[in-house]
C-alpha positions in Angstrom: 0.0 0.0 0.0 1.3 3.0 -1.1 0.7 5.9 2.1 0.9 9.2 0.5 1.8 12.0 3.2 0.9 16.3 3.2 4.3 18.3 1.6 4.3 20.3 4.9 4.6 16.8 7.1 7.7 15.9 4.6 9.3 19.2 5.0 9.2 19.1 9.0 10.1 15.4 9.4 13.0 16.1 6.8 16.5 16.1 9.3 18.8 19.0 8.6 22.1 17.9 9.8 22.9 19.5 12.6 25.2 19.1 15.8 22.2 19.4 18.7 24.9 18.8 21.6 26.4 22.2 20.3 24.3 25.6 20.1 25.3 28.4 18.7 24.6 31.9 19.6 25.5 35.0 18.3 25.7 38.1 19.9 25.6 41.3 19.0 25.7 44.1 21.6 25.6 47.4 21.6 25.3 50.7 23.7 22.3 53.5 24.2 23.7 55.3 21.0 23.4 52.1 18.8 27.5 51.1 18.5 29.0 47.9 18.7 30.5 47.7 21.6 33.9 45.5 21.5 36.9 44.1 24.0 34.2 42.2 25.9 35.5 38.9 27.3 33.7 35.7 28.5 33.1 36.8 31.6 30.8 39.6 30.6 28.4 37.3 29.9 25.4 34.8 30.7 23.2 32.4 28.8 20.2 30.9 30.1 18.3 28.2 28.4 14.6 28.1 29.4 16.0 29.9 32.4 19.0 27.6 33.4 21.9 29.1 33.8 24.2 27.5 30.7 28.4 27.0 30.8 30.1 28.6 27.8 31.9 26.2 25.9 33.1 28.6 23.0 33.7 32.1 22.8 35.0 33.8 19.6 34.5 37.7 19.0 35.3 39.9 15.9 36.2 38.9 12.2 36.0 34.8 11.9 34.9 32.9 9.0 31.2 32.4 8.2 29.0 30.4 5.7 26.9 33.0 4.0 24.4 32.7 1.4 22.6 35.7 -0.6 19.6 34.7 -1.5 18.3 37.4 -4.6 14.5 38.1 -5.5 14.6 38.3 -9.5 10.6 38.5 -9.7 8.9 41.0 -12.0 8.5 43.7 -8.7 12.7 43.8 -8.8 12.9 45.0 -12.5 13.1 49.2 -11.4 15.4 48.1 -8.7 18.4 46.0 -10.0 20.6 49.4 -9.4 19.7 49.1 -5.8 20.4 45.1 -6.0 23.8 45.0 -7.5 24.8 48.0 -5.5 23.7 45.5 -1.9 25.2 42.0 -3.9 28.2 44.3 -4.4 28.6 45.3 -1.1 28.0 42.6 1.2 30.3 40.0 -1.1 33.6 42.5 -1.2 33.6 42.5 2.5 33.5 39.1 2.9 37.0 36.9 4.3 39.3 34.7 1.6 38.0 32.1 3.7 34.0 32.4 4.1 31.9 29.7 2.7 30.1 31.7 0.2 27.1 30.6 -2.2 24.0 32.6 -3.9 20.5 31.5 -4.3 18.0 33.2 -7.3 14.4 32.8 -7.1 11.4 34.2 -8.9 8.8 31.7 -9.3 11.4 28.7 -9.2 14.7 28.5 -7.4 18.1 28.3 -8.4 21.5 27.9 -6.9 24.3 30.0 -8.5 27.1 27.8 -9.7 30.7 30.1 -9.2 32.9 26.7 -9.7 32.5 22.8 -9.4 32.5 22.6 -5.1 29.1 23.9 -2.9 30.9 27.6 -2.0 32.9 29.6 -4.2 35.7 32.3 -3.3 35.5 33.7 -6.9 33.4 36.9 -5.8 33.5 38.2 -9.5 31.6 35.6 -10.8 29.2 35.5 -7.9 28.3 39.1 -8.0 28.2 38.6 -12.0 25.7 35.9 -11.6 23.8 37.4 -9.0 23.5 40.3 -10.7 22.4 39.9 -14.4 19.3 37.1 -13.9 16.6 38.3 -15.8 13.7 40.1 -13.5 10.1 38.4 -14.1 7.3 35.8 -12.9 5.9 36.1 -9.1 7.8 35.6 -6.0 8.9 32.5 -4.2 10.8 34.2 -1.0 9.9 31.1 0.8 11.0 28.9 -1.2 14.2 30.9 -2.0 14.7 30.1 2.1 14.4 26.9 2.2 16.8 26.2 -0.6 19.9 28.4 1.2 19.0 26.7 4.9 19.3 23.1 3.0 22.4 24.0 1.5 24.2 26.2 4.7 24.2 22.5 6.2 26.9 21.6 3.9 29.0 24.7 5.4 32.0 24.2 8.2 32.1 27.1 9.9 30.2 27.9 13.4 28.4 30.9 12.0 25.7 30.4 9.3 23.9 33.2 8.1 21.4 34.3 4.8 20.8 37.6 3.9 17.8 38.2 1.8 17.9 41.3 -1.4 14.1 41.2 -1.8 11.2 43.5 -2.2 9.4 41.8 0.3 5.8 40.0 -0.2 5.6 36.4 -1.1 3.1 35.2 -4.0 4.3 31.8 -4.9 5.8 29.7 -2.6 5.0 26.0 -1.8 6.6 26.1 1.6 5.3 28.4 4.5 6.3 31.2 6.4 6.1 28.4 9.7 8.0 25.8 8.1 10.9 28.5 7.1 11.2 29.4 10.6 11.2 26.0 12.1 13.6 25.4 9.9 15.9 28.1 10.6 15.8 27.3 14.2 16.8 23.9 13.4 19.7 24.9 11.6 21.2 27.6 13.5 20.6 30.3 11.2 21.1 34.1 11.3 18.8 35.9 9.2 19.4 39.3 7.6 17.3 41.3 5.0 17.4 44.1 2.7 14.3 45.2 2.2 14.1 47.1 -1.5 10.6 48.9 -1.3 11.4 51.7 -3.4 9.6 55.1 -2.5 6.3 55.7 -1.3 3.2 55.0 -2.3 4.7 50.9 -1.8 2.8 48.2 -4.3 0.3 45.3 -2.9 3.5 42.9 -2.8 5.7 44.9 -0.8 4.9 43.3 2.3 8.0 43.0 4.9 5.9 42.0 7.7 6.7 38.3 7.6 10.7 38.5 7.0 11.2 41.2 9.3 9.4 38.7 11.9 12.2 35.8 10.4 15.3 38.2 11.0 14.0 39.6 14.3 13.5 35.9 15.6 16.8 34.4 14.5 19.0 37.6 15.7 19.3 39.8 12.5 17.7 42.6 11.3 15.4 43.5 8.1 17.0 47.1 6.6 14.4 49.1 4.5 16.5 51.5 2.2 14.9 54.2 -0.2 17.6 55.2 -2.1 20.8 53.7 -3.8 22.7 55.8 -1.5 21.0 54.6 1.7 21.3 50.6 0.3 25.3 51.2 0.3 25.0 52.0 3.9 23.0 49.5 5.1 24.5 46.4 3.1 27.9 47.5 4.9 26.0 47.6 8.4 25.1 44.3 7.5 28.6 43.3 6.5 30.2 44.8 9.7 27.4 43.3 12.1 28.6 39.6 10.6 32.3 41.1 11.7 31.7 42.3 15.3 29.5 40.0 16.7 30.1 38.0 19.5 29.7 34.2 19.0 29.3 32.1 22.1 28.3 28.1 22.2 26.8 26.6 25.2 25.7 22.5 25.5 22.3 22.3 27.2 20.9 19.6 29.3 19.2 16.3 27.0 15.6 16.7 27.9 12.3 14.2 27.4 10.8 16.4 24.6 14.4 16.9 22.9 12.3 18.3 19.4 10.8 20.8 21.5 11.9 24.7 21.2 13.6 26.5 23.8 14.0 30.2 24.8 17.4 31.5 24.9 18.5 34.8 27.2 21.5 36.4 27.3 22.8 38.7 29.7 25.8 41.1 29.7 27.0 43.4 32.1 30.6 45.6 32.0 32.1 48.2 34.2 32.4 51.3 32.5 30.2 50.6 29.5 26.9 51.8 31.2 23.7 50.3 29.3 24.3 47.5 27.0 21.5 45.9 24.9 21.9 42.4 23.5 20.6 41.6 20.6 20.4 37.3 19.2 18.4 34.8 18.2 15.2 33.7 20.2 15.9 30.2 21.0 16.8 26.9 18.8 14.9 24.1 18.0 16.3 20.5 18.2 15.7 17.3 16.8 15.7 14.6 19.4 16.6 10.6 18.9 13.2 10.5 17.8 13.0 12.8 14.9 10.3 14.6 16.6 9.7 17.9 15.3 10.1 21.1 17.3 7.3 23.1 18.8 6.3 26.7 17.7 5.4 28.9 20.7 
């Protein structure tokens, strides 16, 4: 008998790879003015899973490799802004370390990974940013789906940091997966979030909707940007960049417990002499798979 099964159920029972006795959490913290604060040590700080006070196992701060994909809206809505998209593809690859894992993701109505040589990750940022850069604009918009293809593929990455930055204009018309299933998955896997949000000026189109990823980036410790001008994206595609660069990165084992696929709240605390006010900002917890491939719990 053949049992056929719903796409969501296949998508959440699906196992990204990932090391659950590890966690991962990035840190970025700044002061009342809105500046990275730096010098910090280990000490400065405290992670608490669902409240318990955690040991920290790793602790790396400043420039360190990271597996970064860019994942590109070429839909129909992107055609008056591909000045605004090459200027961000531009940016955020030229800052990037000789050795980040880096890959790009295109997606209109269907999704395609950029090849930029014969391994998963390239180096060659030319051809990336070529690639990237010169799809032809048209159909509807799969952001969803664009997602879920650069989360599968960040599992193949090395590094402890894995992030995606979105170059979209926001609102998603054609996706098979769901926003819930993207964000499940992103807890799963670890993932730092980031967006560019391309609106263009005022009065914004029906599809320009940046409700959902700004939700996505707030939840897994980035941020959505919203430029209106060419000028403005420069500036916010290097914030991006140097946010990547200055973050804290700490990694804390929790406790095994009965409902290991279940999602848990992570808190971070950080206190210096001399530094007055500092304000945290990371991801809102992690989900794991435990030995029974249950799947994690949305709050």
């Amino acid at each position: 008998m053949l049992l056929l099964l719903p796409a969501a159920y296949l998508l959440l029972q699906a196992v990204i790879s990932v090391r659950t006795e590890l966690v991962t959490v990035p840190v970025a913290v700044t002061d009342d003015h809105g500046h990275q604060v730096p010098g910090l040590i280990q000490d400065n700080f405290r992670v608490y899973d669902e409240g318990r006070l955690q040991t920290i196992v790793v602790f790396h701060h400043g420039d360190v490799p990271v597996t970064l994909g860019l994942i590109v809206d070429h839909s129909q809505s992107m055609r008056p802004k591909n000045a605004a998209l090459r200027t961000a593809v531009s940016a955020l690859l030229q800052s990037s370390r000789p050795d980040d894992e880096l890959f790009g993701i295109g997606f209109s109505d269907r999704v395609s990974l950029v090849r930029a040589g014969s391994g998963p990750f390239t180096s060659d940022l030319a051809t990336l940013t070529t690639a990237l850069t010169t799809m032809p604009a048209g159909g509807r918009t799969a952001l969803y789906d664009g997602l879920a293809e650069g989360l599968e593929h960040l599992q193949l990455g090395h590094t402890e940091k894995r992030v995606l930055v979105v170059v979209s204009d926001g609102g998603d018309n054609a996706s098979h997966e769901t926003y819930t299933q993207i964000l499940m998955l992103a807890r799963r896997s670890q993932t730092v979030v980031y967006a560019i949000g391309l609106l263009g000026t005022p009065p914004a189109d029906e599809e320009e909707d940046a409700g959902a990823i700004e939700r996505l980036c707030r939840d897994t410790g980035g941020v959505a940007y919203f430029p209106r001008s060419i000028e403005e994206t420069a500036t916010v595609a290097a914030r991006v960049a140097r946010d990547l660069r200055e973050q804290y990165t700490l990694g804390i084992v929790p406790e095994a417990r009965a409902d290991g696929g279940a999602f848990r709240r992570i808190d971070v605390k950080v206190s210096a002499a001399g530094h007055g006010r500092l304000h945290v900002r990371t991801r809102a917890g992690y989900a794991v798979i435990g030995d029974q491939g249950k799947k994690g719990d949305l709050p």
